[in-house]
Structure formats: structure tokens, C-alpha cells
FIVEX-640908 format. One line per 10 residues: number of its first residue (from 0); their letters; for each residue x, y, z of N, C-alpha, C, O. Coordinates in Angstrom, 3 decimals, decimal comma. Layout:
// residues N
NUM> a> X/Y/Z/X/Y/Z/X/Y/Z/X/Y/Z; ...
This chain:
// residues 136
0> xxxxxxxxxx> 101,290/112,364/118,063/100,294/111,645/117,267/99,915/110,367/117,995/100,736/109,579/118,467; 98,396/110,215/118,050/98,100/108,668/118,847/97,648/107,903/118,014/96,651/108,081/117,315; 98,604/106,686/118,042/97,982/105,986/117,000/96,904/105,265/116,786/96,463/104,814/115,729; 96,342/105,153/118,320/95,072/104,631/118,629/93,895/104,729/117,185/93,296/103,950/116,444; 94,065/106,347/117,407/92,924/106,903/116,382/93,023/106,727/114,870/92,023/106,662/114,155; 94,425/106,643/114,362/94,006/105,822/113,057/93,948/104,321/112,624/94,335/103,190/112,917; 93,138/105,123/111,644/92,360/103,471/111,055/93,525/103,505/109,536/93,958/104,427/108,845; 93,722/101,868/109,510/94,762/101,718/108,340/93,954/100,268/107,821/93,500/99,364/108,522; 93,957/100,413/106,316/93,046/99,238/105,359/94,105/98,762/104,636/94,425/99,481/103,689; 94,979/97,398/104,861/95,974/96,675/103,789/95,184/95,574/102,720/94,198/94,859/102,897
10> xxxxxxxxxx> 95,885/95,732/101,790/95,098/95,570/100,702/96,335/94,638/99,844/97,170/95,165/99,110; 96,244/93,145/100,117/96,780/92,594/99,276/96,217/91,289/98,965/95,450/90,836/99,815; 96,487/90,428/97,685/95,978/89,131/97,558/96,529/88,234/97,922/96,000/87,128/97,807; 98,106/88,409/98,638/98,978/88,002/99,346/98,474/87,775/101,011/98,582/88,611/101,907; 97,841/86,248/101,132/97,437/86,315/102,694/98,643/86,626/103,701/98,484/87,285/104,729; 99,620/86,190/103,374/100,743/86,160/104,543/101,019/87,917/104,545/101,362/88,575/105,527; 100,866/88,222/103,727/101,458/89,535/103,656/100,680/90,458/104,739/101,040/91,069/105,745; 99,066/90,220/103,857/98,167/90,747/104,897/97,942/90,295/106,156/97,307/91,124/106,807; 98,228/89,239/106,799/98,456/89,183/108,263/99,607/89,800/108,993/99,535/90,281/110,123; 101,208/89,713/107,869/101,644/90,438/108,630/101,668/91,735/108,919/102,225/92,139/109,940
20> xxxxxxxxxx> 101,028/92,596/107,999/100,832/93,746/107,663/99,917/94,080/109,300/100,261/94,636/110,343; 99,146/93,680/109,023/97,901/93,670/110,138/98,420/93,662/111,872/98,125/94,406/112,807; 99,521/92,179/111,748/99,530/92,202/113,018/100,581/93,245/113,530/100,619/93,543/114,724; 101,605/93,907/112,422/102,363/94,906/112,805/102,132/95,712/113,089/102,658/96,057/114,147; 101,212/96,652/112,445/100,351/97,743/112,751/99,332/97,470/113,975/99,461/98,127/115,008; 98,614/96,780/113,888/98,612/96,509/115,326/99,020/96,475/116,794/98,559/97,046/117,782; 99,998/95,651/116,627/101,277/95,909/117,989/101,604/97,201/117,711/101,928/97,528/118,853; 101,756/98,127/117,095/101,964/99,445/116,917/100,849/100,882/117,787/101,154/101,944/118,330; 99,154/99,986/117,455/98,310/100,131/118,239/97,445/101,317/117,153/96,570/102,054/117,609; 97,763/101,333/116,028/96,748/101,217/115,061/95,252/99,970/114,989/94,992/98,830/115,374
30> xxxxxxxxxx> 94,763/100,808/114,431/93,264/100,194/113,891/93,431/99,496/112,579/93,729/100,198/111,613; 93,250/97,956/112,384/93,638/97,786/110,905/92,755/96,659/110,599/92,754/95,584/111,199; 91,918/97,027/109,505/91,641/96,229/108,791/92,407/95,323/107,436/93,282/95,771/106,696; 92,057/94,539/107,404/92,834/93,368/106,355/91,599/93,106/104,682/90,488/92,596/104,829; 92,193/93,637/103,056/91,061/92,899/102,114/92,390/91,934/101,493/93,595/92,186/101,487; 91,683/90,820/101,019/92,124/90,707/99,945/91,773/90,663/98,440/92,238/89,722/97,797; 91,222/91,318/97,986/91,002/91,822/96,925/90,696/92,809/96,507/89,563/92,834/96,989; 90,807/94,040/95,769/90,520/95,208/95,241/88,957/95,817/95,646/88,593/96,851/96,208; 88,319/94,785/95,140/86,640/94,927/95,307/86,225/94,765/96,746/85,039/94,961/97,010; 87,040/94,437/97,688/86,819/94,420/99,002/86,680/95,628/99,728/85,853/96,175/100,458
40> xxxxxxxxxx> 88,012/95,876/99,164/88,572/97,349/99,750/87,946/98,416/99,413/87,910/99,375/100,184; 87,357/98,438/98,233/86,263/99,665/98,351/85,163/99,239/98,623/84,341/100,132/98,419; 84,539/98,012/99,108/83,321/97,638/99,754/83,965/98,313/101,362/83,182/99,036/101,979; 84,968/98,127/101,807/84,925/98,814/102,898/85,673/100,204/103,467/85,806/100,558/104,639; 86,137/100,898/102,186/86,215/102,302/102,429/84,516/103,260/102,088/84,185/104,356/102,540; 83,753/102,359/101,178/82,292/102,591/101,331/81,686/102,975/102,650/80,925/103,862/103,037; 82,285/102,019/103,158/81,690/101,665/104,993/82,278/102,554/105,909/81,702/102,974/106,913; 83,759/102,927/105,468/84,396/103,887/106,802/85,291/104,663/105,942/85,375/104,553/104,718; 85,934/105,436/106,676/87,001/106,223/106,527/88,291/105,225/106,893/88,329/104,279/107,680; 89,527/105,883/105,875/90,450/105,359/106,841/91,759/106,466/106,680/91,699/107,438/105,926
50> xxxxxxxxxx> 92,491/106,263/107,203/93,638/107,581/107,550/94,798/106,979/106,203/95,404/107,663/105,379; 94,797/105,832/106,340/95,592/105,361/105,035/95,685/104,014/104,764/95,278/103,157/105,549; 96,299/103,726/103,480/95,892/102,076/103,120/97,370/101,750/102,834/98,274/102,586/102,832; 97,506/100,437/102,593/98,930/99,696/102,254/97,864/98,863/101,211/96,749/98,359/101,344; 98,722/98,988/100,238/97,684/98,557/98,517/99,075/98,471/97,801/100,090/99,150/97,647; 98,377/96,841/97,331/99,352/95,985/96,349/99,372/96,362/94,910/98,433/97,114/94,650; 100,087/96,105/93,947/100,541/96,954/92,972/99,708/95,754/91,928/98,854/96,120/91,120; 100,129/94,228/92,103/99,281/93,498/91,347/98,317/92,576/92,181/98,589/91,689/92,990; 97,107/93,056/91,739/96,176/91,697/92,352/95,500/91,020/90,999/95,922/91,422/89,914; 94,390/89,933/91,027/93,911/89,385/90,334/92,358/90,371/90,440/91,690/90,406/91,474
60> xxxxxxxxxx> 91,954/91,179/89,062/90,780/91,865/89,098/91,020/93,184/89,325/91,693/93,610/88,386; 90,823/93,910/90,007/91,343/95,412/89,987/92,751/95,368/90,689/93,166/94,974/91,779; 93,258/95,910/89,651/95,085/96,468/90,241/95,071/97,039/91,511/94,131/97,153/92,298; 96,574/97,481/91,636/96,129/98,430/92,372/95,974/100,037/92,249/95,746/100,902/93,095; 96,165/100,079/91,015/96,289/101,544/90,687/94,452/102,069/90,278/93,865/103,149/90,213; 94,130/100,846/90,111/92,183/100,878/89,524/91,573/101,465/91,114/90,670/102,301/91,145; 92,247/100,862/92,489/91,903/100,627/93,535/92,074/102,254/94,020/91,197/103,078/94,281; 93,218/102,353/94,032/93,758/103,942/94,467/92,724/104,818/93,660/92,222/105,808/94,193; 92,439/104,478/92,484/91,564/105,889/91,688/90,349/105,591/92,292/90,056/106,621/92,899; 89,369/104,664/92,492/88,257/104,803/93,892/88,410/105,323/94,302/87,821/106,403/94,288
70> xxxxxxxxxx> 89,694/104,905/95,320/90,108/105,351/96,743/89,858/106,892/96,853/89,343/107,548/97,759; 90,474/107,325/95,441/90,581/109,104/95,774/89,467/109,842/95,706/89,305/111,001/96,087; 88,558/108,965/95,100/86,925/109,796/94,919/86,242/109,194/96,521/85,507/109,862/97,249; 86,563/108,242/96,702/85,388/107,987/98,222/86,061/108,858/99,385/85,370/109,481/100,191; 87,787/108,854/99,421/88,408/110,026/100,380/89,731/110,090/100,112/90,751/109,475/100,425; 89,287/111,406/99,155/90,104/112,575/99,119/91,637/112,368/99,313/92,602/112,060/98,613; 91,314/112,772/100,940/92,156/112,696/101,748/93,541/111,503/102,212/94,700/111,799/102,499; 93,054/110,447/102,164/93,469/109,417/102,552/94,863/109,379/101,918/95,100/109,861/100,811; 95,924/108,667/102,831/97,694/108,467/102,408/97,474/107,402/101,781/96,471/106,708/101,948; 98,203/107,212/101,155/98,100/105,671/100,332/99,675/105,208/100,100/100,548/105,940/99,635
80> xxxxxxxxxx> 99,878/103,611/100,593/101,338/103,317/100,017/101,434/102,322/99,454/101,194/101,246/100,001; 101,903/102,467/97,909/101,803/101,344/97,240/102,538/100,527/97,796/103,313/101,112/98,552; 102,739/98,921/97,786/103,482/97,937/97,610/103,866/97,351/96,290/103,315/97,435/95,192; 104,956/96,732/96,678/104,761/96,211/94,922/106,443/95,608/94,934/107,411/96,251/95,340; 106,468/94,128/94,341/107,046/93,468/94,055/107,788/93,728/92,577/108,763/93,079/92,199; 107,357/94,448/92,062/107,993/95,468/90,554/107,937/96,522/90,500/107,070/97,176/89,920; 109,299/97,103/91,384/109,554/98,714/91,289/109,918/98,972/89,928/110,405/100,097/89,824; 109,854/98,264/88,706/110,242/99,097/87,589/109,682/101,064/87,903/108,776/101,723/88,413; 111,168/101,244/87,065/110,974/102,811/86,647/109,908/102,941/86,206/109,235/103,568/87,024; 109,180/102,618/85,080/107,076/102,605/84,700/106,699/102,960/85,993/106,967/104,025/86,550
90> xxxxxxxxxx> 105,969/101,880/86,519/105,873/101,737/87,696/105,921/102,755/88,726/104,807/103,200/88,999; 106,927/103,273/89,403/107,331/103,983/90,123/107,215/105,494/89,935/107,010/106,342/90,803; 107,384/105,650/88,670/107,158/107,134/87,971/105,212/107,105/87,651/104,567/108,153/87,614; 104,653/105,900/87,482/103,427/106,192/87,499/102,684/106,539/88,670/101,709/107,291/88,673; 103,409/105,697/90,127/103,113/105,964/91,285/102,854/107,291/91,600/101,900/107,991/91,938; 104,541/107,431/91,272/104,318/109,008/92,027/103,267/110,080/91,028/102,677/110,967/91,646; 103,023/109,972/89,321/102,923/110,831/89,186/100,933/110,742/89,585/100,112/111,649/89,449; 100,699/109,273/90,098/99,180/109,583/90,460/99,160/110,403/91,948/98,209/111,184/91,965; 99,812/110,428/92,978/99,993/111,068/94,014/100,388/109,933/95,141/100,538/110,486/96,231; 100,568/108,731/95,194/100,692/107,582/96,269/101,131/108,455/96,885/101,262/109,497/96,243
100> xxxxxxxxxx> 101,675/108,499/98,738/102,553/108,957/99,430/103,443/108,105/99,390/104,376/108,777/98,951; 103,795/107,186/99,523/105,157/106,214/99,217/105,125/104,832/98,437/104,055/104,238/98,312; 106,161/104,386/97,977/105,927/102,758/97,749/107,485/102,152/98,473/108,630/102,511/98,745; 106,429/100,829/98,544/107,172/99,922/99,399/107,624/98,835/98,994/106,807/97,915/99,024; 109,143/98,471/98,434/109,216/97,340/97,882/109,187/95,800/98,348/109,803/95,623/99,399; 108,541/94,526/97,730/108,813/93,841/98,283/109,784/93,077/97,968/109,933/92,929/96,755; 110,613/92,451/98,744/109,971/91,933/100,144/110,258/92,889/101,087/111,254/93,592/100,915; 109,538/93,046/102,089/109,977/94,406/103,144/110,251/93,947/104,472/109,517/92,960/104,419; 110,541/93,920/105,153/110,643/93,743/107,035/109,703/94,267/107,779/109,014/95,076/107,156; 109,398/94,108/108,926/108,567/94,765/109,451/109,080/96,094/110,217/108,206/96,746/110,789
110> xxxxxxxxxx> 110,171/96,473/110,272/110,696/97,369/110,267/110,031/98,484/109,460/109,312/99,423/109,799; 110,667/97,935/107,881/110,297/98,624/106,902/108,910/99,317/106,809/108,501/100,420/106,447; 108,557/98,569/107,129/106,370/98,798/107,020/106,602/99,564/108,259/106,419/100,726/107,896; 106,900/99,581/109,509/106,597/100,472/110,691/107,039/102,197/109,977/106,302/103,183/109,989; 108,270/102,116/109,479/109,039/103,144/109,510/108,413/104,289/108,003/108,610/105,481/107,772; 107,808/103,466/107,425/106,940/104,232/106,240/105,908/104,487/106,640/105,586/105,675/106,642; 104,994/103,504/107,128/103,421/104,229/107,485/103,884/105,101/108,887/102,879/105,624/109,369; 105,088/105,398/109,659/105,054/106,017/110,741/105,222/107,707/109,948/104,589/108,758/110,043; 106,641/107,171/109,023/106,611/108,444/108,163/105,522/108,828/107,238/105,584/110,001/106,872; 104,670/108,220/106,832/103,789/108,906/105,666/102,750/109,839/106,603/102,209/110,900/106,291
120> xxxxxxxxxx> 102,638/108,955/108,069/100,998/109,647/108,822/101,869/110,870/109,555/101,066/111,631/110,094; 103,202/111,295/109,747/103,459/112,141/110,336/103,716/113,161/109,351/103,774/114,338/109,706; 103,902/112,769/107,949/103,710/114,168/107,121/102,684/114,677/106,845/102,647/115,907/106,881; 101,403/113,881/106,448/100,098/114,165/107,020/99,835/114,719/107,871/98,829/115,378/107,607; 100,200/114,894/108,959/99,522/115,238/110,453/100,463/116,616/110,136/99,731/117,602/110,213; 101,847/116,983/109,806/102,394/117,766/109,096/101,864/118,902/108,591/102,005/120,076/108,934; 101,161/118,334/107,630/100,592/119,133/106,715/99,569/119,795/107,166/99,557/121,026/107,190; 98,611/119,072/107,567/97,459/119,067/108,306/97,375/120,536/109,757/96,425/121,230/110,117; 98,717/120,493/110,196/98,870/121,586/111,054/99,715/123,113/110,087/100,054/124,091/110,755; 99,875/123,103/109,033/100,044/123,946/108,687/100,938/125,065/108,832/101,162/125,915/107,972
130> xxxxxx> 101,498/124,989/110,147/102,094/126,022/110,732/103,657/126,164/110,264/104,326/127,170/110,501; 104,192/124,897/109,494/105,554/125,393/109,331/106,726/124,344/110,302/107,852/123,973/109,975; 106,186/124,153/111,192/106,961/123,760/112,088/107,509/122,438/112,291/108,308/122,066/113,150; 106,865/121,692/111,223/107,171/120,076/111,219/108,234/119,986/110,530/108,431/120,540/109,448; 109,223/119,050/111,316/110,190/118,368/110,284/110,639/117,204/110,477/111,034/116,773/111,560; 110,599/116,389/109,043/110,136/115,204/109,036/111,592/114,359/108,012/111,552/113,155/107,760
């Protein structure tokens, strides 16, 4: 998988978060755009595609769960991993039962963030080949 070619959209109202988010994936050698706010982020999944997003659980104005239900009508397709500073059981059971591919608690490392969006885009790419042969 090259990571060149995907594009990744982080989505928090948390500036520090979203820079570090950004510059990790980056040095990684992903494509990443940075919103901070809900209404951003679908002003610019409007504009492009992206392979997957890192989306905050609370912002001010659309959640993030308001954000993800866009998300799934403009593409489909797209991985999505919540963040979120309140893994309550609610929470977490609502995640999964909308489809997120993972959530990420905070506070996380940058470790943490490499090792989830590395795992979420390789079950994707997974899936995507169909053949059986991935294991992840």
C-alpha cells in the first residue's frame, strides 16, 4: 500500500490535536487535510474524496456523529475513526453500531494514531482485494 495516494481529512475543534494529527500523517507521507469544525469538513469532502477521516466525537455545532452521517451520503466508501475523549459504553456501542471503522481514545500518542489509521486503511485495501488472502 502507498501511502502517497491517500488522502486523510482530521476533523477536530481541538487545534493542537489537529496539527498533530496532520503533521503525523504526514511524516507518514499521507495527504492530509486539517477542519476545524463539522461544517468545514463537509465543505471539503464536497470538494474531494478522501480515503478516510479522523472525526471528533464532540465539537461545537455539528457532532461528530451529524458529521459521519454526511460523510456516508457524499462517500459511501470512506473509513472513518472516531476520536473521542468519552468512550462511555453509549458512545462506543453507538459508534460501532453506525459503522465507524475504529475509535480512538483520547488522549492518544502518536503512535497510537499511526497504528489505527495504518490498521483501518489496510483492512480496506483488504477488503477491497477480495481474494481472501489478507491478514490483518
Amino acid at each position: 500500500m502507498t501511502t502517497a495516494k491517500k488522502k486523510i481529512l482530521v476533523v477536530d475543534d481541538a487545534s493542537p490535536v489537529v496539527v498533530l494529527c496532520v503533521n503525523v500523517l504526514q511524516a507518514l507521507g499521507y495527504a492530509v487535510k486539517g477542519a476545524n469544525r463539522g461544517e468545514m469538513a463537509i465543505e471539503l469532502m464536497r470538494k474531494e474524496p478522501f480515503d478516510l477521516m479522523v472525526l471528533d466525537y464532540k465539537m461545537p455545532g455539528m457532532s461528530g456523529f451529524e458529521v459521519f452521517a454526511q460523510a456516508r451520503t457524499l462517500h459511501p466508501g470512506m473509513a472513518v475513526v472516531l476520536v473521542t475523549g468519552h468512550g462511555t459504553p453509549e458512545i462506543v456501542n453507538e459508534a460501532n453500531r453506525m459503522g465507524f471503522s475504529a475509535i480512538l481514545l483520547k488522549p492518544f500518542t502518536s503512535d497510537e494514531l499511526r497504528g489505527t489509521v495504518e490498521k483501518v486503511l489496510a483492512e480496506r485495501a483488504c477488503l477491497a482485494e477480495l481474494d481472501g488472502s489478507c491478514h490483518t
